[in-house]
C-alpha positions in Angstrom: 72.7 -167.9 -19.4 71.9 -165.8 -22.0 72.1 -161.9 -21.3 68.4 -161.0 -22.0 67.4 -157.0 -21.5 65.4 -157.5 -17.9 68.1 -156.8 -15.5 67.1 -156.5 -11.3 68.6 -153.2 -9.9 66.5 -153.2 -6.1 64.4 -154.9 -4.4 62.2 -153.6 -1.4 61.8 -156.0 1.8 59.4 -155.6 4.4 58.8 -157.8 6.8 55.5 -156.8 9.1 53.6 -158.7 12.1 49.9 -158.0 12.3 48.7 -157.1 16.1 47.1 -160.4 17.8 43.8 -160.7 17.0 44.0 -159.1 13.0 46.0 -162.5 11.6 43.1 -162.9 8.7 42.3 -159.6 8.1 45.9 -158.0 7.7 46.5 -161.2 5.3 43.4 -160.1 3.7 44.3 -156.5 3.3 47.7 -156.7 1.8 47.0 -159.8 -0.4 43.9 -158.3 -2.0 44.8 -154.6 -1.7 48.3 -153.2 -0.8 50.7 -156.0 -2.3 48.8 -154.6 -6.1 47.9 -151.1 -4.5 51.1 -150.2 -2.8 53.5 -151.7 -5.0 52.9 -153.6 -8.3 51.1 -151.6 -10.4 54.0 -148.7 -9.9 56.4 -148.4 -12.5 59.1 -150.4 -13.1 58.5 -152.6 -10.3 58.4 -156.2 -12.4 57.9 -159.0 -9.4 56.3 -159.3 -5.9 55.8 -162.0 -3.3 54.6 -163.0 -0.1 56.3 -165.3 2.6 55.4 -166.3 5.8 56.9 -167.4 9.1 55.4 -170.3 12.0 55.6 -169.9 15.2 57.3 -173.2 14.2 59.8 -171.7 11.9 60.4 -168.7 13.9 61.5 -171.3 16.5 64.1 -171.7 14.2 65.6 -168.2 13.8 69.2 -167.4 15.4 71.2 -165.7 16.7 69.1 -165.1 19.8 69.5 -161.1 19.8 70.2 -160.0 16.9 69.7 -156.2 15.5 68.0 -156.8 12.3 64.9 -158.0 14.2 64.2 -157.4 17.7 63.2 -159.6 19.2 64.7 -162.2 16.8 61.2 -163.9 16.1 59.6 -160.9 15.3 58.0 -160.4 11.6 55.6 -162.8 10.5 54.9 -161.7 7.0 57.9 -161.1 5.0 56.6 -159.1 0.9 59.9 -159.1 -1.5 59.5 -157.0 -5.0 61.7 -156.8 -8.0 62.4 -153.2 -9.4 64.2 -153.0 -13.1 67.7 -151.6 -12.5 68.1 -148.0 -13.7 64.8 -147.0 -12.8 64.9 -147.1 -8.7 64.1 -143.0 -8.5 61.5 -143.3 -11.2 59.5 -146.7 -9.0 60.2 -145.0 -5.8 59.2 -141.5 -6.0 55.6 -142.9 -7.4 55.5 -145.5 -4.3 56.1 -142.4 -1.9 53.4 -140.4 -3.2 51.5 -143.3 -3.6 51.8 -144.8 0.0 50.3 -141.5 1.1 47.4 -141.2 -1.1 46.1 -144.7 0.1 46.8 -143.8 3.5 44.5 -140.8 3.2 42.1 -142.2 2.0 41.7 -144.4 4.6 43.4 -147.6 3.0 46.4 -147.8 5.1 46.3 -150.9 8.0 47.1 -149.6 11.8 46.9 -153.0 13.5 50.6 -154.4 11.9 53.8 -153.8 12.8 56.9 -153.0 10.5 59.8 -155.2 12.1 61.8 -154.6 9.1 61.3 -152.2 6.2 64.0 -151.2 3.3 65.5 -151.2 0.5 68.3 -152.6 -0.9 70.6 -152.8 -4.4 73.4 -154.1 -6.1 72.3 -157.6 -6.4 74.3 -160.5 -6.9 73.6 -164.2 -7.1 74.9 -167.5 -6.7 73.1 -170.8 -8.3 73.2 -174.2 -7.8 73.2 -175.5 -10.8 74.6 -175.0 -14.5 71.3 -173.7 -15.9 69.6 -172.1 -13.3 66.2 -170.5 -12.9 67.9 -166.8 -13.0 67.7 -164.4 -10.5 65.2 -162.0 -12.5 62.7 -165.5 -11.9 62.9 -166.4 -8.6 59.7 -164.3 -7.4 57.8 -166.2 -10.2 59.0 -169.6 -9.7 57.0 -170.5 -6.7 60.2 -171.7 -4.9 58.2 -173.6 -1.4 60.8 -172.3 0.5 63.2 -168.9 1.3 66.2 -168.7 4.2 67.2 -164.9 5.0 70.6 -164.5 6.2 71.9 -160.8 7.0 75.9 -160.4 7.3 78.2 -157.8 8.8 81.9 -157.9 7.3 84.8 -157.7 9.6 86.7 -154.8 9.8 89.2 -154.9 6.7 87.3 -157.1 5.2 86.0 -155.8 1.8 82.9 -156.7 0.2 84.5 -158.6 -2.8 87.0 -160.1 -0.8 83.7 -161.4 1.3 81.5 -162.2 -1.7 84.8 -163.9 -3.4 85.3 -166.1 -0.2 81.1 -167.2 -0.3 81.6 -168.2 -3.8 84.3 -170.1 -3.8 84.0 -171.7 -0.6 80.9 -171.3 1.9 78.4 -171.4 -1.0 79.3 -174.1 -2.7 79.1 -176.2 0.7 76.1 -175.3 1.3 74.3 -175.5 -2.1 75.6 -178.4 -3.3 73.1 -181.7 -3.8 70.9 -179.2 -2.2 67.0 -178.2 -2.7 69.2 -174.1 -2.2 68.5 -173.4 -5.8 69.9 -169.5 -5.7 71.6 -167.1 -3.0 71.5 -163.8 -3.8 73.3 -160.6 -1.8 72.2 -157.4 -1.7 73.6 -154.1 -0.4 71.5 -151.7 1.7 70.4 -148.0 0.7 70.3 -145.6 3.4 67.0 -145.2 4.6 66.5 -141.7 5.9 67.5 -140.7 2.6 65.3 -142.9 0.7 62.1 -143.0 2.5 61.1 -139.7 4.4 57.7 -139.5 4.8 56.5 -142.9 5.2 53.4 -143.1 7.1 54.6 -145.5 9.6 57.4 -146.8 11.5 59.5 -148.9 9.4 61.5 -151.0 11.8 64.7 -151.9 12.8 67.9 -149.8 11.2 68.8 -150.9 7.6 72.5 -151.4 8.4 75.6 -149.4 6.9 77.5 -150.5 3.7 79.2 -153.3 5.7 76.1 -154.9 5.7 74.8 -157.7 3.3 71.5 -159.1 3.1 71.6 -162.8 1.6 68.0 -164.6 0.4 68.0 -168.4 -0.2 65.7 -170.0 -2.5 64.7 -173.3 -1.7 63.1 -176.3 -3.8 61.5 -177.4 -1.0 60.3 -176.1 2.3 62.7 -174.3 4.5 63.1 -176.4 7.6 64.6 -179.5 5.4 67.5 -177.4 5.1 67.9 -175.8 8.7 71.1 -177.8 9.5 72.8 -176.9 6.4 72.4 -173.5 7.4 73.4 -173.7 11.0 76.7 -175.0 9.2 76.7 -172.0 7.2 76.5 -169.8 9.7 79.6 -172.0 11.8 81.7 -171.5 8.5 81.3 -167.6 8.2 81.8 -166.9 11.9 84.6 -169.2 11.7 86.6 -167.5 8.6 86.4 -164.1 10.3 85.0 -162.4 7.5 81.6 -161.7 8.8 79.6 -162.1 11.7 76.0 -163.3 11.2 73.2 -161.2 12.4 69.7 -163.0 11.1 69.1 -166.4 9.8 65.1 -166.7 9.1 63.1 -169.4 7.1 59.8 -168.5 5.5 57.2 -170.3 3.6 55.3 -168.9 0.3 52.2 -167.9 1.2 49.2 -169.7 -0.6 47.6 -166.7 -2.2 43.5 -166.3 -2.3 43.6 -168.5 1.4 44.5 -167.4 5.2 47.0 -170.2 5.5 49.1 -170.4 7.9 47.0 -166.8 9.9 46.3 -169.3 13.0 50.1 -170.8 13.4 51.8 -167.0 13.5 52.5 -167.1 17.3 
């Protein structure tokens, strides 16, 4: 691919459940105010999107307990946003004073949940095919489908010798004659040091440096693909290199409707 001069540094994940009973109007709130509000018209944040999680699709989470959502079928909306690399500080010390603003002024939403809230960097990815849809695209491309896997090395096992053992062997496995158009990995930022002052809970911990969050983007929608990643999961637990904490699919929400608000539990 060509080297062009838009290069992903972070990304912000928040995955959020609205209380029973505020389905349609949380969807309401963060499609037609925060998701613009809250994050994209901040600097040097580039790409957003929305995804969503069934009852039907939660069904298909595992492992059973796992510590990056608890309980695992927690976290019904999941919002995902691109932030131009170099310029992390600059996006997030406007979204900080931002956050508050709205929330004094009466914008904030009290019936949701945070189930899991940070931020992450250092991405990587992994494609499919020769020329792909790059990384930098993915929020754009209206992809049907996204799998969210979260990793934790061994001990001794470093994170290139994990990423080089995905890429040569457990990736291609899985990707290949696939609708898995792109896995990207991402390594988490410390929290309390990022975010102090948020307005609300934000969830479950974020993980230490052994941790590695991994999204999937799928041609098609998630579920198609549910037994390749079950094998996935049997291949990395296998080689001893990591353990897997979360595997998730989510669909893209269909923006301007409530879709999907009256299939959450």
């Amino acid at each position: 691919m060509n080297n062009y001069p838009i290069h992903l540094g972070s990304t912000l994940f928040t995955m959020v459940d609205p209380n029973p009973g505020h389905e349609v109007a949380y969807n309401r709130w963060y499609e037609r105010d925060h998701f613009y509000a809250g994050c994209m018209i901040g600097p040097w944040l580039f790409a957003g999107s929305r995804w969503v999680a069934t009852r039907a699709l939660k069904d298909l989470r595992f492992p059973e307990d796992s510590p990056f959502s608890e309980p695992v079928d927690a976290g019904s909306y999941l919002a995902i946003y691109w932030i131009l690399d170099g310029y992390y500080e600059e996006h997030f010390d406007w979204a900080l004073a931002q956050v508050q603003d709205l929330y004094k002024n009466d914008r904030g939403f009290a019936e949701r949940t945070h189930r899991h809230t940070a931020l992450y960097e250092q991405p990587w990815a992994f494609y499919r095919d020769s020329d792909p849809v790059p990384l930098e695209l993915a929020l754009d491309h209206h992809y049907e489908g996204l799998a969210v896997v979260a990793l934790e090395r061994a001990d001794g096992v470093s994170a290139d010798e994990l990423r080089g053992w995905l890429e040569s062997d457990a990736l291609p496995a899985l990707m290949q004659d696939s609708p898995i158009s792109i896995a990207a990995g991402w390594s988490p930022i410390d929290r309390d040091a990022a975010s102090g002052g948020a307005p609300m809970d934000l969830g479950s911990p974020t993980g230490g440096q052994e941790r590695l969050l991994q999204m999937f983007f799928i041609d098609d929608k998630p579920e198609g693909s549910w037994d390749r990643f079950r094998a996935y999961a049997q291949a990395v637990e296998a080689s001893g290199k990591a353990k897997v904490l979360f595997a998730a699919p989510f669909y893209r929400t269909v923006v301007g409707t409530d879709t999907y608000t009256d299939q959450l539990w």
